[in-house]
N, C-alpha and C positions, 0 to 999 in steps of 0.2 A: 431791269437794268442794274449791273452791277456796279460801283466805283469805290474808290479806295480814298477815305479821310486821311488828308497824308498828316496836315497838322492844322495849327490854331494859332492864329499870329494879332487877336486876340492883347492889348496890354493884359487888360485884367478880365480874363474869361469868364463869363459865365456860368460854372456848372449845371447847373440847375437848368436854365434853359440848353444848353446842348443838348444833355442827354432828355431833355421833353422833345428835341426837335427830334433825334436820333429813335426815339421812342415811336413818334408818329409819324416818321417818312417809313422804316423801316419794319412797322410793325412786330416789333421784337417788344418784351416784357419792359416794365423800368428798372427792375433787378441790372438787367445786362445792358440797357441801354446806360448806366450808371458805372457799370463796366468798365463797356467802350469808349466814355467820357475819359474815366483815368488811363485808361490807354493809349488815347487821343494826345492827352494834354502833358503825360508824360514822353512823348517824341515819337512814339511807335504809330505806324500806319494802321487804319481798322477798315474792312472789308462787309459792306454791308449793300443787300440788294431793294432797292426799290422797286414799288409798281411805276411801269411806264406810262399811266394814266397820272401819275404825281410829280412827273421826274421835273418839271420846270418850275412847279410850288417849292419841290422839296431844293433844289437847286438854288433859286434865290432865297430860301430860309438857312443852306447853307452860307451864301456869301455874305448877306446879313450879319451872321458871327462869325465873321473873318476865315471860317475854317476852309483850309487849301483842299480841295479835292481831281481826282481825274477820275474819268470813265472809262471801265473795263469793258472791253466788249466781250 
């Protein structure tokens, strides 16, 4: 499943745990989930796919840290 982190509304964010969720929904490195954290948090939208065996863990671990996302299909 694909979706798109559109942003982080978030007062005061996180980094550190985003990019650890970002890390292990999407099974990308911590280099780039570190990344897609400053890309997140700077306004820009980030496109990341998860396993659809995760998608409702990684889902509420998103909303948890307030970050706004939609599903690409």
């Amino acid at each position: 499943m694909n979706i798109n982190l559109l942003s982080c509304d978030a007062q005061r964010p996180d980094k550190r745990a985003i990019a650890k969720c970002i890390a292990e929904i999407s099974n990308v490195g911590d280099s780039l989930a570190n990344e897609f954290t400053e890309i997140l948090l700077e306004g820009d939208p980030v496109d990341i796919e998860i396993a659809d065996k995760n998608s409702g863990s990684a889902l509420r671990a998103l909303r948890k840290l307030d970050i706004d996302y939609e599903i690409v299909e």
